[in-house]
Biopython code that builds the backbone (N, CA, C, O; Angstrom):
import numpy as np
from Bio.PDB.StructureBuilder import StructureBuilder

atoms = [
    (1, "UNK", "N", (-6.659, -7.586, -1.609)),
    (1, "UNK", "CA", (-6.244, -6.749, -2.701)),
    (1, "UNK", "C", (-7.417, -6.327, -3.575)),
    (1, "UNK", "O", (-7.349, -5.167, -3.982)),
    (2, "UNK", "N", (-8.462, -7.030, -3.940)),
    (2, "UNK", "CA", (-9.831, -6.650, -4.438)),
    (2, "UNK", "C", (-10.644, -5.516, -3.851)),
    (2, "UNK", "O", (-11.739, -5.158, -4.285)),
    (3, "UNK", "N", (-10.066, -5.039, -2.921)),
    (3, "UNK", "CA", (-10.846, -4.156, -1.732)),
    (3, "UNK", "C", (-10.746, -2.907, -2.690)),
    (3, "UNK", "O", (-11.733, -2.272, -3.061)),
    (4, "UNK", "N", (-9.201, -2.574, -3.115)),
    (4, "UNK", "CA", (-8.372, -1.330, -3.381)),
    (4, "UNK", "C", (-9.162, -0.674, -4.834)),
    (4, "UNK", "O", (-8.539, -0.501, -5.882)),
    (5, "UNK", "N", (-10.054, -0.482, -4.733)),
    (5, "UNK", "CA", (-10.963, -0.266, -6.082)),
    (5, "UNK", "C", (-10.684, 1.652, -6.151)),
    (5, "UNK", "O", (-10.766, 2.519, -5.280)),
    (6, "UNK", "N", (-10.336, 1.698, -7.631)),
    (6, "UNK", "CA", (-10.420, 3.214, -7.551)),
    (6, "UNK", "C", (-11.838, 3.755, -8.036)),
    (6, "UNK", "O", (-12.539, 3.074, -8.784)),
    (7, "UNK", "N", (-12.075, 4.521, -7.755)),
    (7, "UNK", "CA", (-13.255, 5.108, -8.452)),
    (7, "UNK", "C", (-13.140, 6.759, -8.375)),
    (7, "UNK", "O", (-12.647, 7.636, -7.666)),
    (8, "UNK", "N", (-14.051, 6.568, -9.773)),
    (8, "UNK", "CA", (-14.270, 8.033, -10.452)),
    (8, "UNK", "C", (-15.261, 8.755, -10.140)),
    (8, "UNK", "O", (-16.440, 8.399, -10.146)),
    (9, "UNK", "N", (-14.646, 10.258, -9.729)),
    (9, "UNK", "CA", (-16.091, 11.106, -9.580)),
    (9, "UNK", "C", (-17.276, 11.036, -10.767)),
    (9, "UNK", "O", (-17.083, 11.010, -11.982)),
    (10, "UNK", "N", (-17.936, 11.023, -10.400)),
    (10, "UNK", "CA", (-19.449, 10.465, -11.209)),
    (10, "UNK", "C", (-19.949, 11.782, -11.920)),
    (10, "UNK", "O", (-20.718, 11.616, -12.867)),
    (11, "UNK", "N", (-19.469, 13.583, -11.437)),
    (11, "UNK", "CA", (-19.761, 14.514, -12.228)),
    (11, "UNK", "C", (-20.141, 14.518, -13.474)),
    (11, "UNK", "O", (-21.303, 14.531, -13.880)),
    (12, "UNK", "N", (-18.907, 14.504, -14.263)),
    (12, "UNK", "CA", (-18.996, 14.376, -15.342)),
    (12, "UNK", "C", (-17.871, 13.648, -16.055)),
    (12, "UNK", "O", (-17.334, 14.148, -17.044)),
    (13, "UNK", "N", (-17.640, 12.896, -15.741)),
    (13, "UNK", "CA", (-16.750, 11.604, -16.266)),
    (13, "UNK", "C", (-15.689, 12.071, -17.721)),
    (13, "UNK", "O", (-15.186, 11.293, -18.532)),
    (14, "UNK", "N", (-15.616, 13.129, -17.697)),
    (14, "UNK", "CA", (-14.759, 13.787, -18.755)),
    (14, "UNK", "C", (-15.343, 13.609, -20.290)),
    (14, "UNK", "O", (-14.702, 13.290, -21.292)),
    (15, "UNK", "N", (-17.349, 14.037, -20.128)),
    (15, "UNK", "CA", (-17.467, 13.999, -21.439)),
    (15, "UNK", "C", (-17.566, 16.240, -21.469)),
    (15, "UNK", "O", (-17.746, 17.062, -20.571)),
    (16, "UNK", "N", (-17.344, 16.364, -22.915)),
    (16, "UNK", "CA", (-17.483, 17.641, -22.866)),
    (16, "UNK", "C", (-18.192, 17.742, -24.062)),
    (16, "UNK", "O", (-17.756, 17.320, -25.133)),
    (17, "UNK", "N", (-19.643, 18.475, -23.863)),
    (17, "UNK", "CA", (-20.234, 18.229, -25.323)),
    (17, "UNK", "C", (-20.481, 19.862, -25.428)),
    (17, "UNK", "O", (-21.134, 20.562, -24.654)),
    (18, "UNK", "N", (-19.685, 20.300, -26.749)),
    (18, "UNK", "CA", (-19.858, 21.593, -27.978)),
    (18, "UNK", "C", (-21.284, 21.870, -28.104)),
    (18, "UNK", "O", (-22.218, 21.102, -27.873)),
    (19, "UNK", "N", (-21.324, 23.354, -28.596)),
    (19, "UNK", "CA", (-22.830, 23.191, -29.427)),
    (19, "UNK", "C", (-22.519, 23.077, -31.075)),
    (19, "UNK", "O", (-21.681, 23.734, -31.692)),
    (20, "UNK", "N", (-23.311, 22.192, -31.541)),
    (20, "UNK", "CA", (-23.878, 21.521, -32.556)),
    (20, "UNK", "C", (-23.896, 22.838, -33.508)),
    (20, "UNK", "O", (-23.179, 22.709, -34.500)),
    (21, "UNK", "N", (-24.540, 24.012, -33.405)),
    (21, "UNK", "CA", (-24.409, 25.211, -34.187)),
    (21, "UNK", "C", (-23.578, 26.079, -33.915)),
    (21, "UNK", "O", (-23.550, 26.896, -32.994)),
    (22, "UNK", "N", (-22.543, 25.787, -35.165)),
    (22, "UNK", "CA", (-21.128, 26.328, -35.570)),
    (22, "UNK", "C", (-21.334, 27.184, -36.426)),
    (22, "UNK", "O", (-21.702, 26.689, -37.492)),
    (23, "UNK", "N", (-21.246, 28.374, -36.419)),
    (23, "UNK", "CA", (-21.504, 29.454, -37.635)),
    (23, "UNK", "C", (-20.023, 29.768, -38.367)),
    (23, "UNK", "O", (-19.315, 30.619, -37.829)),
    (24, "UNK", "N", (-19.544, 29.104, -39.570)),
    (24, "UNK", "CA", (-18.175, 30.218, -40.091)),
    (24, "UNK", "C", (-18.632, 30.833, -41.323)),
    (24, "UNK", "O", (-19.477, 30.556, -42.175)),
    (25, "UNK", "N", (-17.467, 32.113, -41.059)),
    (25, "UNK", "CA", (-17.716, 32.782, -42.145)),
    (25, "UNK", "C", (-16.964, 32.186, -43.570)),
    (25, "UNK", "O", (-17.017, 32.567, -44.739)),
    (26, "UNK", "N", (-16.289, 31.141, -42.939)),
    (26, "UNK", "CA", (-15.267, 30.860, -44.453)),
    (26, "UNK", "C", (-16.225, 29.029, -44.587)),
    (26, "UNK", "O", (-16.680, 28.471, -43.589)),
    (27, "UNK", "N", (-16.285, 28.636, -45.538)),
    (27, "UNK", "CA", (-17.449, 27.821, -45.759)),
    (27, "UNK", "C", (-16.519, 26.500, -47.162)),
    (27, "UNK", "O", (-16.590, 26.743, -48.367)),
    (28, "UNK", "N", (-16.092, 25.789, -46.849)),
    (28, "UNK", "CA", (-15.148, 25.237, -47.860)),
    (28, "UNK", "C", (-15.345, 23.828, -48.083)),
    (28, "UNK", "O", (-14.917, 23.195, -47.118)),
    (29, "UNK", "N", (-15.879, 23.014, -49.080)),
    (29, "UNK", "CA", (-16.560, 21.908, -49.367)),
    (29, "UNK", "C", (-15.186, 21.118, -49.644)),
    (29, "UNK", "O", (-14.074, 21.350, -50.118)),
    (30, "UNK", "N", (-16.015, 19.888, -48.989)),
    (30, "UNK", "CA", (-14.650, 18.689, -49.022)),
    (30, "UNK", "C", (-13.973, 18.378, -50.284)),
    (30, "UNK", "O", (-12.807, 18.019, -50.445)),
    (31, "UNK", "N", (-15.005, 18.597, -51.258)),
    (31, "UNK", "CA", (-14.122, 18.242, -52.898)),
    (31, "UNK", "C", (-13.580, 19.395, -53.231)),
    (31, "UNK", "O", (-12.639, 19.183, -53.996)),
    (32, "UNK", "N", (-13.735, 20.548, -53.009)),
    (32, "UNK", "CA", (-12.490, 21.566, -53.118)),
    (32, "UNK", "C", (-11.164, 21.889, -52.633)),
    (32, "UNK", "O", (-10.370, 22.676, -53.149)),
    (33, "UNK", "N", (-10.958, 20.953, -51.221)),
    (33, "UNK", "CA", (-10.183, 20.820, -50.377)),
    (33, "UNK", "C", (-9.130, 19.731, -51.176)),
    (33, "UNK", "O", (-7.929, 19.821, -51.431)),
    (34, "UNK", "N", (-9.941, 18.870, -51.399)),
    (34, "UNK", "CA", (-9.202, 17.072, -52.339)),
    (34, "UNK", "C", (-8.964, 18.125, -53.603)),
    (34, "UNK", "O", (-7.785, 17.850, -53.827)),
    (35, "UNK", "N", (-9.273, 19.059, -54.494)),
    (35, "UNK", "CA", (-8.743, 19.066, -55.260)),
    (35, "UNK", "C", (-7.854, 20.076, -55.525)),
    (35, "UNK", "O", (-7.148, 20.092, -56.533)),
    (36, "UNK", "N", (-7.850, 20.970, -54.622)),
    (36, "UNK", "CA", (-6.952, 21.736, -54.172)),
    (36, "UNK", "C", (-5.496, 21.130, -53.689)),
    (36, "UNK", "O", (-4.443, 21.757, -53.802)),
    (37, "UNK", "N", (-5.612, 19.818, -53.138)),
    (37, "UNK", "CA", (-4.936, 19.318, -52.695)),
    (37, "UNK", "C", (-3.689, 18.127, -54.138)),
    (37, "UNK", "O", (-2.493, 17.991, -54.397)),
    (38, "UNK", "N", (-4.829, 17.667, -54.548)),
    (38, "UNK", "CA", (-4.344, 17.593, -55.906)),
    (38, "UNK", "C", (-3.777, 18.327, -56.922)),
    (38, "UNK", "O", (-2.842, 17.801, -57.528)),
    (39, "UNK", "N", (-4.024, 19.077, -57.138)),
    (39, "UNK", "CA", (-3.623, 20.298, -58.057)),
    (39, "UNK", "C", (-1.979, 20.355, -57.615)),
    (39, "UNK", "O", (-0.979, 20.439, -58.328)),
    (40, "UNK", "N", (-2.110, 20.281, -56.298)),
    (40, "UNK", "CA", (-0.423, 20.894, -55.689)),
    (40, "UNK", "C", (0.131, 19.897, -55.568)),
    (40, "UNK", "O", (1.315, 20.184, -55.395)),
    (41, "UNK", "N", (-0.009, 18.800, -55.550)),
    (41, "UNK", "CA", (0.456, 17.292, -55.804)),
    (41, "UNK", "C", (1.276, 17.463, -57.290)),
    (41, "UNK", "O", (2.491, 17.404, -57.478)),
    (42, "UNK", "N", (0.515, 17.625, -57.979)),
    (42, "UNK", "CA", (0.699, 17.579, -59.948)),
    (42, "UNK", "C", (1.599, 18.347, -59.733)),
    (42, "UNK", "O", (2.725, 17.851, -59.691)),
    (43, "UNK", "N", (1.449, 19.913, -59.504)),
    (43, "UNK", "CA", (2.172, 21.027, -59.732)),
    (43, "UNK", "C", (3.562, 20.261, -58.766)),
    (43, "UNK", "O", (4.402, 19.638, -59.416)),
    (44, "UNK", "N", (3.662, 20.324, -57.788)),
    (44, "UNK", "CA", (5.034, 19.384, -57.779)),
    (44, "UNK", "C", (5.852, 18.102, -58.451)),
    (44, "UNK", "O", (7.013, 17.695, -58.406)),
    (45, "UNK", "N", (4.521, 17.653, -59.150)),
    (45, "UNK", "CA", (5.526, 16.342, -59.699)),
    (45, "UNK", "C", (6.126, 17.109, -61.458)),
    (45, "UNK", "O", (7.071, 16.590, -62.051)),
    (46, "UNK", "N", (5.608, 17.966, -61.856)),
    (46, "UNK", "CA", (5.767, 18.706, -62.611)),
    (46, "UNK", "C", (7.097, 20.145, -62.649)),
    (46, "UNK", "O", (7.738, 20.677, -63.555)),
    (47, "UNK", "N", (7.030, 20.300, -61.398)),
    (47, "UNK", "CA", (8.429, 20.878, -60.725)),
    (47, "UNK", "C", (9.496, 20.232, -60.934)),
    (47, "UNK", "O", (10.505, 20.563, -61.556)),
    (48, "UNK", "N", (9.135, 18.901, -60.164)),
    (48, "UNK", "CA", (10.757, 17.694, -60.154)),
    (48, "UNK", "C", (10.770, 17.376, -61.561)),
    (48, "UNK", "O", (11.922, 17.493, -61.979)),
    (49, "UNK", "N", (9.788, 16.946, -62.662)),
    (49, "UNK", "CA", (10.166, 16.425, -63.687)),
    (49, "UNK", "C", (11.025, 17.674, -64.434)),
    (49, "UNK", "O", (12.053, 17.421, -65.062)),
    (50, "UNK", "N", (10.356, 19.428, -64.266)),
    (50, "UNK", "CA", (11.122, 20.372, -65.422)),
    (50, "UNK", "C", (12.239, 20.631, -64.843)),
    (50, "UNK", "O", (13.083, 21.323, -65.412)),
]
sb = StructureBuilder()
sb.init_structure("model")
sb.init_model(0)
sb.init_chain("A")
sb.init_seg("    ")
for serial, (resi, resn, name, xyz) in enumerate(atoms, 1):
    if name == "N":
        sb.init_residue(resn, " ", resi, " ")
    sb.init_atom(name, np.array(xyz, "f"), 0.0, 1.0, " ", f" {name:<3s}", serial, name[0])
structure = sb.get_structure()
């Protein structure tokens, strides 16, 4: 039963590597995202309370 070994084509073993230089035109920093995200947090708890 030790015989029954599977093995993987050795190609490329299912890595897939991107290029590293990503150009966007829309450009959006992580603390604007968190506070954007906040903002609409408040503005709902401010909904349920009026």
């Amino acid at each position: 039963m030790a015989d029954n070994k599977i093995h993987i084509p050795s190609s490329q073993g299912g890595l897939v590597r991107y290029s590293e230089e990503s150009t966007s035109k829309i450009s959006v920093k992580p603390e604007h995202v968190i506070a954007a995200i906040v903002i609409v947090i408040v503005g709902e708890i401010l909904l349920h309370i009026i």
